[in-house]
Structures are given as C-alpha cells and as structure tokens.
ZAROZA-548640 format. One record per residue (C-alpha): residue in three letters; x, y, z. Coordinates in nm, 4 decimals. Example, Ala and Ser with C-alpha at 12.3 -4.5 7.8 and 13.67 -1.06 7.14 Angstrom:
+------+----------+----------+----------+
: rest :       px :       py :       pz :
+------+----------+----------+----------+
:  ala :   1.2300 :  -0.4500 :   0.7800 :
:  ser :   1.3670 :  -0.1060 :   0.7140 :
+------+----------+----------+----------+
This chain:
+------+----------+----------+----------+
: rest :       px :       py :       pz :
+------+----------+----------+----------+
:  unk :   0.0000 :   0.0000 :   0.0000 :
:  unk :   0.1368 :   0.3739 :  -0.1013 :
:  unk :  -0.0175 :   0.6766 :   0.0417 :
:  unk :   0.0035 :   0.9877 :  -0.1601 :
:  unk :   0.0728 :   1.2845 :  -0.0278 :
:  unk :  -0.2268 :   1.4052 :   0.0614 :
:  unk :  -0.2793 :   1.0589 :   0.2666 :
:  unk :  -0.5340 :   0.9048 :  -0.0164 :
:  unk :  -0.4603 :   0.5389 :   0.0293 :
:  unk :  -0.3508 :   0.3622 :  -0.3474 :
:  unk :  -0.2416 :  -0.0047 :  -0.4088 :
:  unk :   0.0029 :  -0.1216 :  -0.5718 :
:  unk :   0.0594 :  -0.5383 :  -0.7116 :
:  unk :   0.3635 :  -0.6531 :  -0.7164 :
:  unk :   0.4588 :  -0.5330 :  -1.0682 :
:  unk :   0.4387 :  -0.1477 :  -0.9165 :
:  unk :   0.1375 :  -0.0519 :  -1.1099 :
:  unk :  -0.0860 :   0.1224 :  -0.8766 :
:  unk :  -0.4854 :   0.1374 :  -0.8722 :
:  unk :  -0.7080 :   0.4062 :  -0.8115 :
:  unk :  -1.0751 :   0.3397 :  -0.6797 :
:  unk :  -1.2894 :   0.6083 :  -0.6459 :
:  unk :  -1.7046 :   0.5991 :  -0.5985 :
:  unk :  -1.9415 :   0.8942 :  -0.6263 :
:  unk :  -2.2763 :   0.9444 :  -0.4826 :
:  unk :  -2.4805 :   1.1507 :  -0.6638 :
:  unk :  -2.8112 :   1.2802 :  -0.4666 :
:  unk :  -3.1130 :   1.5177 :  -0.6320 :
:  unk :  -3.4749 :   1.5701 :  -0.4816 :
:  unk :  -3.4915 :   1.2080 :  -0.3039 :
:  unk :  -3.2620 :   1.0135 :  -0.6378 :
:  unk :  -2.9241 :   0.8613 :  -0.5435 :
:  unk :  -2.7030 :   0.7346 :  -0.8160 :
:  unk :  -2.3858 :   0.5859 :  -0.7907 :
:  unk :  -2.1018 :   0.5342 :  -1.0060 :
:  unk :  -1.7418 :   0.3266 :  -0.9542 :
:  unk :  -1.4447 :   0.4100 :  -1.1208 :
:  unk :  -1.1076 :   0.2477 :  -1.1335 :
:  unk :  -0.7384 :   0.3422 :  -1.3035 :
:  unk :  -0.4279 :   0.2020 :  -1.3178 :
:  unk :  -0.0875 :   0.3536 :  -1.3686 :
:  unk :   0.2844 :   0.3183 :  -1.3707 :
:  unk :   0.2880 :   0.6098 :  -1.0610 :
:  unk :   0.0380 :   0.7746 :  -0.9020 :
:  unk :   0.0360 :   1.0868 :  -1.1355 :
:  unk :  -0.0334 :   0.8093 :  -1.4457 :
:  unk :  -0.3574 :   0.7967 :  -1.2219 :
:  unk :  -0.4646 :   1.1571 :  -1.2699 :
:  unk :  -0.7553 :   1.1033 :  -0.9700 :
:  unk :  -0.8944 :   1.4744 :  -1.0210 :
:  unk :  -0.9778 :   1.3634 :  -1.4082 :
:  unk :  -1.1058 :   1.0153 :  -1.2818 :
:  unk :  -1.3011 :   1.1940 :  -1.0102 :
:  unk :  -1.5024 :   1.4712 :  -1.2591 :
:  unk :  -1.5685 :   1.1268 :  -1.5086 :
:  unk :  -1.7145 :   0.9200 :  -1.2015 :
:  unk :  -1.8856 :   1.2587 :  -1.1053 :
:  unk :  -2.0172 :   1.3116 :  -1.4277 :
:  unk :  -2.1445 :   0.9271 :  -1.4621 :
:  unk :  -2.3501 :   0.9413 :  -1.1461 :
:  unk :  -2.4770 :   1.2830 :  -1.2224 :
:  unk :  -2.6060 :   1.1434 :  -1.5516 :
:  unk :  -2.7627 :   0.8129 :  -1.3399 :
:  unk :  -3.0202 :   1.0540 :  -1.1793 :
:  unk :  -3.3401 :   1.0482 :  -1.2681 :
:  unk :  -3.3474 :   0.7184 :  -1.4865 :
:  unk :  -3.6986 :   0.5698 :  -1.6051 :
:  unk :  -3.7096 :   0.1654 :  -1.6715 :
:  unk :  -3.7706 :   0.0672 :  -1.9860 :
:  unk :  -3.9935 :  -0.1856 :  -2.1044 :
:  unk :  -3.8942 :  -0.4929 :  -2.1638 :
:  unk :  -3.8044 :  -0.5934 :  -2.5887 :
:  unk :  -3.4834 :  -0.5469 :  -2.7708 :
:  unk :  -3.3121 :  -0.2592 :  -2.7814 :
:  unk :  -2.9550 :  -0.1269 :  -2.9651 :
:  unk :  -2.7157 :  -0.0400 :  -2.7376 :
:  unk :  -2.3490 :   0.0987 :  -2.7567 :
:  unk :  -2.1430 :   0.0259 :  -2.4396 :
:  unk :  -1.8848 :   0.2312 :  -2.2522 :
:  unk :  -1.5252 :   0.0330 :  -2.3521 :
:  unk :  -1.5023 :  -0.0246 :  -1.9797 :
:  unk :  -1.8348 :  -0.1288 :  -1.9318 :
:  unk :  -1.7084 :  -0.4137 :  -2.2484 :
:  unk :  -1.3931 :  -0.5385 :  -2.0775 :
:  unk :  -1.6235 :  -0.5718 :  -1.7211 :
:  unk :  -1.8531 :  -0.7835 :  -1.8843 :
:  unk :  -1.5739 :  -0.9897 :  -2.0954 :
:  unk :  -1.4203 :  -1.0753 :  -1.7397 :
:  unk :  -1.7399 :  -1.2988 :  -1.6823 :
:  unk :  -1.6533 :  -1.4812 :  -1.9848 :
:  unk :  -1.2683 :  -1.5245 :  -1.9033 :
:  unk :  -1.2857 :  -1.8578 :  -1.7576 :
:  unk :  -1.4438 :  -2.0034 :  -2.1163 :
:  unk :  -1.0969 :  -1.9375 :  -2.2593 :
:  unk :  -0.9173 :  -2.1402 :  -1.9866 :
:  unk :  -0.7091 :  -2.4091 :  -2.1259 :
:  unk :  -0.8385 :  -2.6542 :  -1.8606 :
:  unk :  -1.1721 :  -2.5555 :  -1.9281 :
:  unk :  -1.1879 :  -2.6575 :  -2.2813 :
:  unk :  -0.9970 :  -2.9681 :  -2.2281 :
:  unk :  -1.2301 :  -3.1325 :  -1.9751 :
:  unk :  -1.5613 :  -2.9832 :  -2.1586 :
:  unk :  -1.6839 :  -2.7333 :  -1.9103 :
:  unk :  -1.6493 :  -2.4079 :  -2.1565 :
:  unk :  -1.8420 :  -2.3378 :  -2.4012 :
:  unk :  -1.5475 :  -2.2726 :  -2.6655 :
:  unk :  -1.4457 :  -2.6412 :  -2.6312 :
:  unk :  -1.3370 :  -2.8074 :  -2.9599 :
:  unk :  -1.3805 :  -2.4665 :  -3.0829 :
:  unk :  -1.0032 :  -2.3501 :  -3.1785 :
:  unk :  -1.0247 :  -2.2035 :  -3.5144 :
:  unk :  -1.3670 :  -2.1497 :  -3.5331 :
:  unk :  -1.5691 :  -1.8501 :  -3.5216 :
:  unk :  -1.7061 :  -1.8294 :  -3.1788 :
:  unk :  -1.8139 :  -1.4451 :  -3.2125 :
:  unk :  -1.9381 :  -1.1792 :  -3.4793 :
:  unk :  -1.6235 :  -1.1265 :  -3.7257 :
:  unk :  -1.5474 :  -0.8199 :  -3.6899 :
:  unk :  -1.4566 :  -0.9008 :  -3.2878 :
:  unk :  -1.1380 :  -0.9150 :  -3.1330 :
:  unk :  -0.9933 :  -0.9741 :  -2.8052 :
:  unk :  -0.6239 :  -0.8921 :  -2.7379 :
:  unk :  -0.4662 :  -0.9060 :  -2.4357 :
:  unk :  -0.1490 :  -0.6272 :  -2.4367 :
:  unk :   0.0847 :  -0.5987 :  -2.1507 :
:  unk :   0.1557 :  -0.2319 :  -2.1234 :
:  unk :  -0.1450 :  -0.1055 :  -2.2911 :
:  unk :  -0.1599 :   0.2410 :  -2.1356 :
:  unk :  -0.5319 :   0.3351 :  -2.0942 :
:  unk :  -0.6153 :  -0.0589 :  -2.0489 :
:  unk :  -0.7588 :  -0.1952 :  -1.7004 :
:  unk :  -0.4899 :  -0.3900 :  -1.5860 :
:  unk :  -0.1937 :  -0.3833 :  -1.7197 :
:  unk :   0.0931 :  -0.5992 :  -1.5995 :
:  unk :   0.4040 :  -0.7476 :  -1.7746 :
:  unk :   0.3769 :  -1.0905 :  -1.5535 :
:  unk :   0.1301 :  -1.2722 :  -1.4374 :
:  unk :   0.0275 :  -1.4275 :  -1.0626 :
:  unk :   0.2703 :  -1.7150 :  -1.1650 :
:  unk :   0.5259 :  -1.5160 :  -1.2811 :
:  unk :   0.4816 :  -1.5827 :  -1.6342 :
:  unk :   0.5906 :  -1.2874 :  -1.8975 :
:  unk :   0.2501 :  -1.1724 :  -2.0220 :
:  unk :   0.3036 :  -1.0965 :  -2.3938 :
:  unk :   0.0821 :  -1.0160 :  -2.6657 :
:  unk :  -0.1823 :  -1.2298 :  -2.7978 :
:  unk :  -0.5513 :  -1.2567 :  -2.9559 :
:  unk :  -0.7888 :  -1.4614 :  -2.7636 :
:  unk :  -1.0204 :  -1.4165 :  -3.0346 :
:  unk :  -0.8733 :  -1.2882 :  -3.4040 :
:  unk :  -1.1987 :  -1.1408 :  -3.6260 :
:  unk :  -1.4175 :  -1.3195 :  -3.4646 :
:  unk :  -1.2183 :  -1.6946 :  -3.4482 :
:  unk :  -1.1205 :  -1.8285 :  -3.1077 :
:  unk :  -0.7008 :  -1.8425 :  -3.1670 :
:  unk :  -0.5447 :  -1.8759 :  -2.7929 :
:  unk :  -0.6546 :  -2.0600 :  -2.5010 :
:  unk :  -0.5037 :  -1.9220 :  -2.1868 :
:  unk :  -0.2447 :  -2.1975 :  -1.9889 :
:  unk :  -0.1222 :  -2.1543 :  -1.6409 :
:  unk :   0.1727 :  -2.4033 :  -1.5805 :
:  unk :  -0.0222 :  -2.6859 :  -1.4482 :
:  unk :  -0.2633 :  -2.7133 :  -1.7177 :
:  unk :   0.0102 :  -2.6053 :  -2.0106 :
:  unk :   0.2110 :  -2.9358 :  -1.8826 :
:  unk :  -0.0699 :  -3.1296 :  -1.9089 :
:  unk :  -0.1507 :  -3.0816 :  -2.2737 :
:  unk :   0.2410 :  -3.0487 :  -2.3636 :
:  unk :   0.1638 :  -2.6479 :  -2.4226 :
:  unk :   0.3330 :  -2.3207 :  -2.3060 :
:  unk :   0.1847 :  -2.1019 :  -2.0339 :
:  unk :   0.0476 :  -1.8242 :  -2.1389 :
+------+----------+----------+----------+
C-alpha cells in the first residue's frame, strides 16, 4: 500500500502498477445514483484522480433520474469499460483446462468462429489506458501479446503451468 501525499490510500501489485478506486454518490430531490471508477498507472500521477473523479462525477450525475424501460430489444453501444467488465465474466471459457475437460463453451472450438467477425480480443501488456496492465502474471509468467479471439475466431486458449504441462503447451 502507497499513500500519496495528501494521505489518499492507493495499491500497488507486485509489478508497481498502482490502482485508483474512487465511488461517487450523486443525490437530487430524493434520487441517489452511484457510479465506480477504477485506473491504473505506472505512478500515481499516471492515475490523474482529479480527471477520474469529474468522469465518475459526471457518470452518477447522468444516473439521476433514470426511467425503466420496457422490456423488448433494444440497440445499445457500451462504454469500452463497461465491455472489458462484462468480458471478465466470460474469461474462464478461454481457460485451457476448461476446454480440455468440456466445461467451456469454446471447447473443440479452436479455429472457429465463436463471435461476430469483426470481434477481437487482445490481451497487451503495457497497454496504457487498459484496465490492468501488468508485464507478468500471478505465476510469474511474462505476459506478452496475444488474440484470444482474431476477427471473430477463437485463436489462444489461456495456460497456467499446471494445465500447459498437461496438454504439452506453453503457459500463457
């Protein structure tokens, strides 16, 4: 743990990339709203909090006052962080292990197009406006560049060590 100083509490991982949380509560004539927000850096100033603080301010401000919709289909276009939140559900599908034993969904599915074609998913290690980014993993494994998905075909399963050396592959 690092404390700036101004004594706001940030975390670091063992890499030294530090994370910024931040939540806002946003209050008018009896509506709350509340929005999350989360950066990552090389250093705290690569966290610019003031600029994550008027976003998250901004998002709960614009939470107030919200109507439900009725139920049917709808187009939507989603916030890029709002994408990779939702595409952490799915990570587990693209575990080696997973598709080996059956349990994903992608298994026997290498090579095939498991999403709309014009879809990608790249993981990149230093990507600089990215979520995480981290140039080893929790095993200690170099991340590196590579597409989960390529236009819309699943290309890489992700190996830790144990399952790599059980189907004679390289962690990833």
């Amino acid at each position: 743990f690092l404390y700036d100083g101004r004594g706001v509490l940030q975390l670091t991982d063992a890499t030294g990339y530090h994370c910024l949380r931040m939540t806002v509560i946003a209050k008018r004539e009896g509506d709350t709203e509340l929005a999350n927000a989360c950066r990552y850096g090389r250093n705290l100033e690569g966290t610019a909090p003031e600029e994550l603080a008027e976003q998250t301010a901004r998002e709960a401000i614009a939470g107030l006052s919200g109507r439900s919709l009725p139920s049917g289909s709808y187009p939507v276009i989603l916030k890029n962080a709002v994408v990779a939140e939702l595409l952490e559900a799915y990570l587990l599908a693209f575990y080696g292990s997973r598709l080996a034993d059956g349990t994903s969904c992608l298994s026997g599915k290498e090579g095939e197009p498991v999403a709309a074609g014009a879809l990608s998913i790249r993981e990149l290690p230093e990507l600089p406006e990215g979520r995480v980014s981290r140039r080893i993993d929790d095993e200690g494994t170099p991340v590196s560049e590579k597409y989960l998905v390529r236009d819309g075909l699943l290309e890489q399963p992700l190996f830790n060590r144990k399952s790599a050396g059980e189907q004679g592959k390289k962690s990833t």
